[in-house]
C-alpha positions in Angstrom: -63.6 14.3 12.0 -67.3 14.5 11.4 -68.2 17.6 8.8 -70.7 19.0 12.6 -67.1 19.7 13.9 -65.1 20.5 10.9 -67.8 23.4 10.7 -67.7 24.5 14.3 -64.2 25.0 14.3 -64.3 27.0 10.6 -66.8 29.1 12.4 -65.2 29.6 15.8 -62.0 30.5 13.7 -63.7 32.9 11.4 -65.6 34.9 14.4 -62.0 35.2 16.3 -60.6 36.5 12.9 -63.7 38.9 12.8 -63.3 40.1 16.8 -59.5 40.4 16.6 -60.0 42.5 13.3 -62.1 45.0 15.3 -60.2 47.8 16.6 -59.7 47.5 20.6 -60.9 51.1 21.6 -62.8 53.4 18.7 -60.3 56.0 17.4 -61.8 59.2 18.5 -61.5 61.9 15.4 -60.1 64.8 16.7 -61.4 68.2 14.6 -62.8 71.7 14.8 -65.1 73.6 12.9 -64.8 77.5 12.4 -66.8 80.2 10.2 -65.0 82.0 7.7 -65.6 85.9 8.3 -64.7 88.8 5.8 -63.4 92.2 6.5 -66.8 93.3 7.5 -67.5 90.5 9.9 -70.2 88.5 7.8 -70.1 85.3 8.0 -69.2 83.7 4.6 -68.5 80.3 4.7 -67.1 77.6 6.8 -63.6 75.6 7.9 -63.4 72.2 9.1 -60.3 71.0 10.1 -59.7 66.9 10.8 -56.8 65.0 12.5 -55.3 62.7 10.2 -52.7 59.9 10.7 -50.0 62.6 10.0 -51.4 65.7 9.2 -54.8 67.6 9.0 -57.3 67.3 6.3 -58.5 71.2 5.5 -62.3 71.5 4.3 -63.2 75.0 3.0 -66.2 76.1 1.7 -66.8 79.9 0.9 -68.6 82.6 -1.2 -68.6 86.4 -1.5 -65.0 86.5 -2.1 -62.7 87.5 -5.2 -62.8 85.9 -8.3 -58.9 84.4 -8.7 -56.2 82.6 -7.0 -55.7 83.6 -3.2 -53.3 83.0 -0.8 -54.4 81.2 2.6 -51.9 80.8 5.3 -52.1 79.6 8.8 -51.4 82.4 11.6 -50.2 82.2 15.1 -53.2 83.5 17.0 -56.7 82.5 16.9 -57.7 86.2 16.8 -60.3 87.7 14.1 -61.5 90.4 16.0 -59.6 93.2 14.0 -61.9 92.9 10.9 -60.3 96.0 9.0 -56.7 94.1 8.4 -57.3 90.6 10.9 -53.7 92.0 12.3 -54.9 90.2 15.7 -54.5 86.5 13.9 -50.4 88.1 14.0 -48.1 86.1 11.3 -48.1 82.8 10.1 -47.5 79.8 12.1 -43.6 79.4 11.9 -42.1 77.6 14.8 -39.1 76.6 13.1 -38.3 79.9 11.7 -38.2 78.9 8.5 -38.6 81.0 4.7 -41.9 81.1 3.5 -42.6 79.0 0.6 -43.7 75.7 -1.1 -40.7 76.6 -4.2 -38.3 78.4 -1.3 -35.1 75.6 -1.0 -35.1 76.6 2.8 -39.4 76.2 3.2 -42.0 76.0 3.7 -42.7 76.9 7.2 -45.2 75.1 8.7 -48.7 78.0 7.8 -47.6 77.8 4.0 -50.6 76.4 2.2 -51.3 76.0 -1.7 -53.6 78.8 -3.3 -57.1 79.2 -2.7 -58.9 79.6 -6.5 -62.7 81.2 -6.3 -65.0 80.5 -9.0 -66.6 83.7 -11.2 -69.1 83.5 -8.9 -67.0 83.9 -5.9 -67.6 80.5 -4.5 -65.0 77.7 -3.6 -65.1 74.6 -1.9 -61.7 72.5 -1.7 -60.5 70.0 0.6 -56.8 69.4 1.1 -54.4 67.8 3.0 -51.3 68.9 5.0 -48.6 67.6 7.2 -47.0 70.6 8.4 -49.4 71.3 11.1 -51.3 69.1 13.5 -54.4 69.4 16.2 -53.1 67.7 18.5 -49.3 67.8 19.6 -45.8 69.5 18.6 -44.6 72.7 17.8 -47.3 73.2 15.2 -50.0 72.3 16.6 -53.5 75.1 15.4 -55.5 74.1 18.7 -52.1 75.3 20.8 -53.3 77.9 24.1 -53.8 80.7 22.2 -55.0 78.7 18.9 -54.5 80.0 15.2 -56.4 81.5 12.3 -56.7 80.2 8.8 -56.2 84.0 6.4 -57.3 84.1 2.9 -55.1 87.1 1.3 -56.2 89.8 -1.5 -54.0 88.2 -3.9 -52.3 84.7 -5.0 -48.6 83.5 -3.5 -46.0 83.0 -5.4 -45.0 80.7 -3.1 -41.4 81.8 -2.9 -40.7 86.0 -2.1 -40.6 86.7 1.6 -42.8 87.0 4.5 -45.7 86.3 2.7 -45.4 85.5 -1.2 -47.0 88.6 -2.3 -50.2 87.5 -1.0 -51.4 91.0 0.1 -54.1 92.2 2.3 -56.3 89.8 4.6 -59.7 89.4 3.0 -61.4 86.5 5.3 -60.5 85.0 8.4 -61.2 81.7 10.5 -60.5 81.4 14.0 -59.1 77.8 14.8 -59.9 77.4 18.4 -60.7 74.1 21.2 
């Protein structure tokens, strides 16, 4: 073999190793992007939610709100339109029925989310990841018929005391919506 053809067939081998890396068909990210509205209905920052493999990667990014820990929760309804308590998003997304709460031995349910902290300044930008809730099938799912909300509560859960671990009033909402 001639070193012409040894090199013709390395490089008709490497470009099938390159094609068959490709992916067949581009994986379409699925994903939603919703303002973040406080009790008065100002805009004040911004959610972006992504499909992962297994879960959903959460993007927040907010100001105007409380110095401190918060708590954040999914809720069952994409509803923000009651801006004096955001009553309309109803309770969290629980399908399952289970306890609230990352430290609960019978939890989480699927809206339980770690605490929001807010600078001195009352900014906060954090991105997270969580498998108990998808965008795009099961019981779970935030862009369901009636969608979901994402809350951030007066104060911080304890992730463990029942419905709602002392989280408190609603301060800012997100609807999560198609």
């Amino acid at each position: 073999m001639n070193l012409n053809t040894t090199l013709s067939i390395l490089l008709t081998f490497l470009f099938a190793v390159a094609i068959l890396a490709l992916p067949l068909e581009a994986e379409k990210l699925v994903g939603t992007t919703s303002k973040i509205v406080n009790n008065e209905g100002k805009e004040i920052g911004e959610l972006t939610l992504t499909q992962g493999t297994s879960g959903v990667l959460v993007k927040i990014k907010a100001a105007e709100l409380p110095e401190g820990y918060h708590g954040m929760h999914f809720h069952a309804v994409g509803d923000c339109s009651d801006l004096k308590k955001f009553s309309s998003a109803k309770g969290h997304v629980d399908p399952h029925k289970k306890p609230h709460g990352f430290l609960n031995v019978k939890g989480p349910h699927e809206g339980n989310l770690p605490n929001l902290v807010v600078n001195s300044n009352g900014s906060v930008e954090v991105e997270l990841y969580t498998e108990l809730v998808s965008l795009t099938k099961g019981d779970a799912n935030l862009l369901d018929q009636d969608g979901s909300a994402l809350i951030i509560h007066q104060n911080k859960d304890d992730h463990r005391s029942q419905p709602i671990g002392g989280s408190g009033g609603r301060l800012a909402c997100a609807e999560i919506k198609k």
